[in-house]
MIRORO-243621 format. One line per field, with one value per residue (C-alpha): residue number from 1; residue in one letter; x, y, z. Coordinates in nm, 4 decimals. Example, Ala and Ser with C-alpha at 12.3 -4.5 7.8 and 13.67 -1.06 7.14 Angstrom:
# residues 2
num <- 1|2;
residuo <- a|s;
px <- 1.2300|1.3670;
py <- -0.4500|-0.1060;
pz <- 0.7800|0.7140;
This chain:
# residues 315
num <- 1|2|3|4|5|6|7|8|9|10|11|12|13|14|15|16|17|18|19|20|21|22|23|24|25|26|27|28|29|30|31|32|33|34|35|36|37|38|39|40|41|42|43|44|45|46|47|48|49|50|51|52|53|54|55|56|57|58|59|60|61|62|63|64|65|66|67|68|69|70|71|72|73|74|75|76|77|78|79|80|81|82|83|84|85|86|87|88|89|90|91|92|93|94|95|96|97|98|99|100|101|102|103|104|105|106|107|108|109|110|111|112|113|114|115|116|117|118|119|120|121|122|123|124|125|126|127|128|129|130|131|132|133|134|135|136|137|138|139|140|141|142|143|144|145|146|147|148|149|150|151|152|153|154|155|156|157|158|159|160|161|162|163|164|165|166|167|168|169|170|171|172|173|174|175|176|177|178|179|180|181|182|183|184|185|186|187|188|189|190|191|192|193|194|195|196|197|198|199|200|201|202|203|204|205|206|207|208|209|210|211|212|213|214|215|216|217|218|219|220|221|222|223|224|225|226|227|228|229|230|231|232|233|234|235|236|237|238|239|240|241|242|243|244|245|246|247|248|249|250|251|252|253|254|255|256|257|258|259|260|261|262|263|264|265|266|267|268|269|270|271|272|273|274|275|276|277|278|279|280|281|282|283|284|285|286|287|288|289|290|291|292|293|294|295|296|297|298|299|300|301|302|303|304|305|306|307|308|309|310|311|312|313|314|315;
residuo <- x|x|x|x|x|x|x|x|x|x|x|x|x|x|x|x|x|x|x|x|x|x|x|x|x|x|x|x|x|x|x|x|x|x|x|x|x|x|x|x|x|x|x|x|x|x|x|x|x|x|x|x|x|x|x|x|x|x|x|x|x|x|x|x|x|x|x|x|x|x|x|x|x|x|x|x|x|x|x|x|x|x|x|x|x|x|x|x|x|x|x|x|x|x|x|x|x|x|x|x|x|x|x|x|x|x|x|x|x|x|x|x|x|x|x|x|x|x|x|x|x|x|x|x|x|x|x|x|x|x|x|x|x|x|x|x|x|x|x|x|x|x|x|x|x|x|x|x|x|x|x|x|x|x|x|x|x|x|x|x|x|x|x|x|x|x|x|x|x|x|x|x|x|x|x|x|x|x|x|x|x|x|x|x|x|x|x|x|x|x|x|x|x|x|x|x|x|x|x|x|x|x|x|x|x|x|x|x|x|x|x|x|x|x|x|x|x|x|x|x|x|x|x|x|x|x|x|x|x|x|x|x|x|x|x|x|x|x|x|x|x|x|x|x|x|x|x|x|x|x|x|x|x|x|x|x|x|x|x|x|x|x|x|x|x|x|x|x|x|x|x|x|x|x|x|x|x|x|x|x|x|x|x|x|x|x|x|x|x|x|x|x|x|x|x|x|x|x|x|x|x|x|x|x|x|x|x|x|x|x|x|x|x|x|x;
px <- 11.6840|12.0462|12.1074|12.0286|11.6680|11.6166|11.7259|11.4277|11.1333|10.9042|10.6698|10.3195|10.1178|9.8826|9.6239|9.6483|9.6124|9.2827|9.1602|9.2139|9.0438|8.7441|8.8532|8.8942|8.6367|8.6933|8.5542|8.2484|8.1383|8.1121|8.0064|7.7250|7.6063|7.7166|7.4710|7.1745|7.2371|7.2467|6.9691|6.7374|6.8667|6.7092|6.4002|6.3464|6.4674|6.3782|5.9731|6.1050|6.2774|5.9856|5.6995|5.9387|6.0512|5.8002|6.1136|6.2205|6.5273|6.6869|6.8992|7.0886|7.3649|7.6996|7.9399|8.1532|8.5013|8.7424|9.0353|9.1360|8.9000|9.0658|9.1676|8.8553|8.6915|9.0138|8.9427|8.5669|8.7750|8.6821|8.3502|8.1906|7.9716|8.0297|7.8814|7.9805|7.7093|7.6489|7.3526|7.3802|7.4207|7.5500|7.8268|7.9527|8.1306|8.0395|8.0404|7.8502|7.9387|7.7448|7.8834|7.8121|7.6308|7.3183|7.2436|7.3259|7.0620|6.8247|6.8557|6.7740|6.4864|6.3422|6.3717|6.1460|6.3499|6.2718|6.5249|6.5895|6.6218|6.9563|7.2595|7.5049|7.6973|8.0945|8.2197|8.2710|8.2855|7.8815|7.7735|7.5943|7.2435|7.2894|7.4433|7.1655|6.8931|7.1069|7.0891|6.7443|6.8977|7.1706|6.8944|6.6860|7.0117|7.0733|6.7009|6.7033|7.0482|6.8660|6.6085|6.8210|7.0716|6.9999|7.0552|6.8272|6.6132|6.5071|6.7720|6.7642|7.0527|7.3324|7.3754|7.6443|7.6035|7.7258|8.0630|8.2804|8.5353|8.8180|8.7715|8.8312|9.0715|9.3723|9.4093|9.6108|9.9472|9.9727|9.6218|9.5989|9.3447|9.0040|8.9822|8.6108|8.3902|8.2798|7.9006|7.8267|7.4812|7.3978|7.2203|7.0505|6.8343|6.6998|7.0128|7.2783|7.3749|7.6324|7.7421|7.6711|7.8763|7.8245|8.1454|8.1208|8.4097|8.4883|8.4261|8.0442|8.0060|8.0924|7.8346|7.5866|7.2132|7.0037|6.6805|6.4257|6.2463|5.8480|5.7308|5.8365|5.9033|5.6030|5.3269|5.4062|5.2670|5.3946|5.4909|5.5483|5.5856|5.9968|5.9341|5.8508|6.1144|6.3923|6.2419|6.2091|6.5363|6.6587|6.4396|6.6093|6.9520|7.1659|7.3164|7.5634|7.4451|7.6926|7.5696|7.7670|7.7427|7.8853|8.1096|8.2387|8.4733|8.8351|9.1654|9.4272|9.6106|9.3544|9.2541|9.6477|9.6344|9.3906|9.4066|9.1661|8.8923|8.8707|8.5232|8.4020|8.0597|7.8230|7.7851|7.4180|7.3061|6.9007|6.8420|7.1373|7.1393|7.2898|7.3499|7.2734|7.4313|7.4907|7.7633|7.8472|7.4831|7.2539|6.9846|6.8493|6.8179|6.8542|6.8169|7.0584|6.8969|6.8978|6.6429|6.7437|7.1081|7.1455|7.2008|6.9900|6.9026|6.5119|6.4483|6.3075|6.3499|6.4436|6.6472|6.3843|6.1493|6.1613|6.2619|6.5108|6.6681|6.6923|6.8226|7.1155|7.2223|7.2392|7.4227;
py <- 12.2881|12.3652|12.1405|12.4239|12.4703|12.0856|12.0998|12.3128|12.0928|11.9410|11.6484|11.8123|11.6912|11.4131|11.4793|11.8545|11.8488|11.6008|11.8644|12.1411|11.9864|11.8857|11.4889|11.4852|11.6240|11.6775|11.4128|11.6145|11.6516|11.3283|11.2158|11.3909|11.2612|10.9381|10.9559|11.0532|10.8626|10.6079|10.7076|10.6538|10.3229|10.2410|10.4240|10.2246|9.9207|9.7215|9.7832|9.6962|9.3680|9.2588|9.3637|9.1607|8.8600|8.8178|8.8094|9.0976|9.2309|9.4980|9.7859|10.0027|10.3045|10.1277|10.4581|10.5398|10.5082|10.6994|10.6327|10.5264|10.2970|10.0093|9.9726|10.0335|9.7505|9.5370|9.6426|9.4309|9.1058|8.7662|8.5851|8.9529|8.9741|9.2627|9.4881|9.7587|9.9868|10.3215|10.6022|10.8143|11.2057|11.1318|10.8243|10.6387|10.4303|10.3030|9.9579|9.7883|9.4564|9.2566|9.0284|8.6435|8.5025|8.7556|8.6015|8.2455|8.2926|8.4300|8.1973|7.8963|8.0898|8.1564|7.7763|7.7295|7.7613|7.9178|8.2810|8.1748|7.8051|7.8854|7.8780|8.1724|8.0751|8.0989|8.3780|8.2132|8.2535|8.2171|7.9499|8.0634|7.9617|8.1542|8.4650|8.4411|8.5031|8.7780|8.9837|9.1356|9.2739|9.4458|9.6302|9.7285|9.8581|10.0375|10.1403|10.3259|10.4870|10.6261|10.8073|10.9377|11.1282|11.4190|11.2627|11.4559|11.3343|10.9686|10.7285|10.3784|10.2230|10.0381|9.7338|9.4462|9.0788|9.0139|8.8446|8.6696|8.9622|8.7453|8.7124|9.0817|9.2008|9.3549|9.7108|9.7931|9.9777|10.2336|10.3832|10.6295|10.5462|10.7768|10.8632|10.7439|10.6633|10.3262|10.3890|10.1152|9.9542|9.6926|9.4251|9.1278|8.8125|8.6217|8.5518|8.6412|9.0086|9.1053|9.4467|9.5990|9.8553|10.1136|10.3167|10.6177|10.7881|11.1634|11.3757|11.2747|11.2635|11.6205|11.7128|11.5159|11.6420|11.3464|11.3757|11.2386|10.9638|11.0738|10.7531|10.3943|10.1126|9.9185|9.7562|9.3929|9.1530|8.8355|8.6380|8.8871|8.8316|8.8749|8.6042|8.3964|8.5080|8.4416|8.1077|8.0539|8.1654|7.8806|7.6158|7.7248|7.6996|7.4629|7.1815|6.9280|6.5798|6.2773|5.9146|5.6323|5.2653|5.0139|4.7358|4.4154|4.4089|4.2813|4.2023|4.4357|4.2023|4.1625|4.5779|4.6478|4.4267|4.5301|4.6707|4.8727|4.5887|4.4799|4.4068|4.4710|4.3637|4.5727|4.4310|4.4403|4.1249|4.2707|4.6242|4.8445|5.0686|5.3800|5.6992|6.0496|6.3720|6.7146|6.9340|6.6304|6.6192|6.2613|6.3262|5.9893|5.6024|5.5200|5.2106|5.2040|5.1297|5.2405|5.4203|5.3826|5.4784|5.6595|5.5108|5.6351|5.6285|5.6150|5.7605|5.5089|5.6819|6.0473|6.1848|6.3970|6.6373|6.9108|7.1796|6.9403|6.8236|7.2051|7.3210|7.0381|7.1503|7.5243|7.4635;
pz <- 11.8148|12.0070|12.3064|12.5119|12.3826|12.4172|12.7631|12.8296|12.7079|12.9030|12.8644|12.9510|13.2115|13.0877|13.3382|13.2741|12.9131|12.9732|13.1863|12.9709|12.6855|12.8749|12.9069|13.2955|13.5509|13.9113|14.1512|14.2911|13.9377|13.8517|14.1763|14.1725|13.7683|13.8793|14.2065|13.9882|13.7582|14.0159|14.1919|13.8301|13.8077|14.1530|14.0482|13.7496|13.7299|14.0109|13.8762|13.5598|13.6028|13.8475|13.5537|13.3524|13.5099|13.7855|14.0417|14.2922|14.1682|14.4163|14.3008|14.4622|14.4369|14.5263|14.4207|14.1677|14.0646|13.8327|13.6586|13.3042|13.1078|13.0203|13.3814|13.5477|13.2772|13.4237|13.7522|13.7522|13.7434|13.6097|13.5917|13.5020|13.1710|12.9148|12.6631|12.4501|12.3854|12.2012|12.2242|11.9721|12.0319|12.3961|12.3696|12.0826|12.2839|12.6645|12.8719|13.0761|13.3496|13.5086|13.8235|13.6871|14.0330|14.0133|13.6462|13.6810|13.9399|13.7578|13.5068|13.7935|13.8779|13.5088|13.4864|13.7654|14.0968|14.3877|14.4319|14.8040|14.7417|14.4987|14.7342|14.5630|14.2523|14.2633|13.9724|13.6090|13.2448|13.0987|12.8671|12.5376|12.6211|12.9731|12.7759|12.5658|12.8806|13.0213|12.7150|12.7855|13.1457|12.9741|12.7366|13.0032|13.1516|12.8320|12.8038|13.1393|13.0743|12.7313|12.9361|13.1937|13.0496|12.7363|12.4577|12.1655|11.8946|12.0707|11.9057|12.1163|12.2502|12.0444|12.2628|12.1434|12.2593|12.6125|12.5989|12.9190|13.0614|13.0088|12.6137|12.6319|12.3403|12.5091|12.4492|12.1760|12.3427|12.0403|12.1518|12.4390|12.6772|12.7840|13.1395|13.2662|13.5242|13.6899|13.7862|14.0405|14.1361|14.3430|14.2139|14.4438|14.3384|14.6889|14.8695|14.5907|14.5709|14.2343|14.0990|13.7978|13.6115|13.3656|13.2683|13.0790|12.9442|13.1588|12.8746|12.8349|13.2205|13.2710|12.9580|13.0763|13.2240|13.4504|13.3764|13.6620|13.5668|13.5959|13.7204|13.8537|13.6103|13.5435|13.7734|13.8480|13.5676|13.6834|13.3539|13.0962|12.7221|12.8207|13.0502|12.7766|12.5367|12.8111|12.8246|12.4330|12.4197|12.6308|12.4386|12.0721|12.1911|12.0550|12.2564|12.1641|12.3130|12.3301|12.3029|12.5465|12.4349|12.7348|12.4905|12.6250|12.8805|12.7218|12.8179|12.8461|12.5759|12.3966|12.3662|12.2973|11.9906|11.8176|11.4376|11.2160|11.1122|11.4581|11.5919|11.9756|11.9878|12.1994|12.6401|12.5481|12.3664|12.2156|12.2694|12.3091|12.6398|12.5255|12.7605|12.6024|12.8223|12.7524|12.9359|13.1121|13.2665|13.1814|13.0101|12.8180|12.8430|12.5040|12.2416|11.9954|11.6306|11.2500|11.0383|10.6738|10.6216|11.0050|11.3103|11.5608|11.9083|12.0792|12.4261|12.6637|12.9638|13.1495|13.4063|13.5589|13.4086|13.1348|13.3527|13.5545|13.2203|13.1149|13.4711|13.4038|13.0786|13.1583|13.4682;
């Protein structure tokens, strides 16, 4: 190629190219998937989550956004929960956010606290146990999205485990990005009203058929066998618990001098008072004592009742 050729090329038009392959729709397009789509998720999954959980969960269309994916997934901000999800024959690769406050809420209310009692949670990052209850609302999420759009042959949803937005991977620079959509419900629990997001890459928006859901989401069953499974859930987590002995006061003097061999004897002179918490939260009055070659500790008292001491470890 002579200078004079190269002076003549032209970087094509990324936007162009997307549209000419089928990548990049035209806003009315996928405004109007993204509205039915929309309007299926307000169908069915406000019967759904009430069969399920015995609470009223509102839904409700909130718009749509476009742009590329990684920065609309950016674009939901911290203290948002994420999946990556797959239904085969439609999308191989699709994500869905949830806003934090709706599900910390629902988790209080699972545990046995009243929706409009809960004053609305600030945005943050999820424990594990709490992660572990919101799975089942991403499925049902997935579940609905499965019999919306026209995907053949029946496969379910592909749903990974929910994971805090800011754990995100960074996108890797040396692979182009997808231009997608940001489907956007409301989602409200009592007082606390969150977003939800499902974002579906362009190119399987502008293929994609709604199908009308033929009928509403389930009749309400108060406590459901998913009920129970949230609450099972909760029950098999693991939790790390830390045991506080009180020692006897010393001197400054004394505490700076002291050498490995040193003894501190415990302030209690019989039983031991010992102090059991999780996440920073009391749970026990404990004796301190030994069985066989362990040291152990016995409960003698609680702070508060089974669902109070559950309600202070998830929280």
């Amino acid at each position: 190629m002579n200078p004079s050729t190269a002076s003549n090329v032209y970087a094509f038009d990324k936007r162009l190219l997307a549209r000419m392959i089928g990548a990049l729709g035209d806003d009315k397009t996928i405004g109007r998937t993204a509205l039915e789509l929309g309007q299926v998720f307000g169908e069915m999954l406000p019967g759904i989550y009430r069969a399920e959980t015995g609470h009223d969960i509102a839904i409700g269309y909130a718009g749509f956004k476009t742009g590329l994916r990684n920065e609309l997934i950016a674009g939901l901000g911290d203290g948002v929960l994420l999946t990556d999800a797959s239904l085969r024959n439609w999308c191989q690769d699709f994500q869905i956010g949830c806003d934090s406050p709706v599900l910390i809420t629902l988790v209080e209310a699972l545990l046995g606290a009243e929706p409009t009692s809960i004053g609305e949670p600030q945005p943050r990052s999820m424990s594990q146990i709490e992660i572990d209850v919101a799975v089942p609302i991403f499925d049902k999420i997935a579940d609905v999205l499965r019999g919306a759009v026209n995907a053949p042959d029946g496969f379910e949803p592909v749903v990974g485990r929910p994971y805090n937005s800011q754990t995100r991977p960074k996108p890797d620079p040396a692979m182009e990005d997808v231009y997608a959509a940001s489907i956007d419900m409301t989602i409200g629990l009592g007082p606390v009203l969150s977003t939800f997001s499902v974002i579906v890459p362009q190119s399987v928006l502008i293929k994609t058929q709604i199908v009308p859901p033929k009928g509403a989401g389930g009749a309400d069953k108060g406590k459901t066998e998913w009920t129970e499974q949230l609450e099972e859930q909760v029950r098999r987590s693991a939790v790390t618990l830390e045991a506080r002995i009180r020692l006897e006061s010393l001197t400054l003097d004394t505490i700076s001098r002291l050498q490995p061999g040193a003894v501190i004897p415990f302030h209690d002179g019989q039983d031991v008072r010992v102090d059991v918490n999780a996440n920073g939260r009391e749970l026990y009055v404990c004796e301190f004592g030994r069985s066989g070659a362990k040291y152990t500790v016995r409960v003698k008292d609680t702070h508060g009742s089974e669902q109070d001491i559950l309600r202070h470890i998830m929280s």
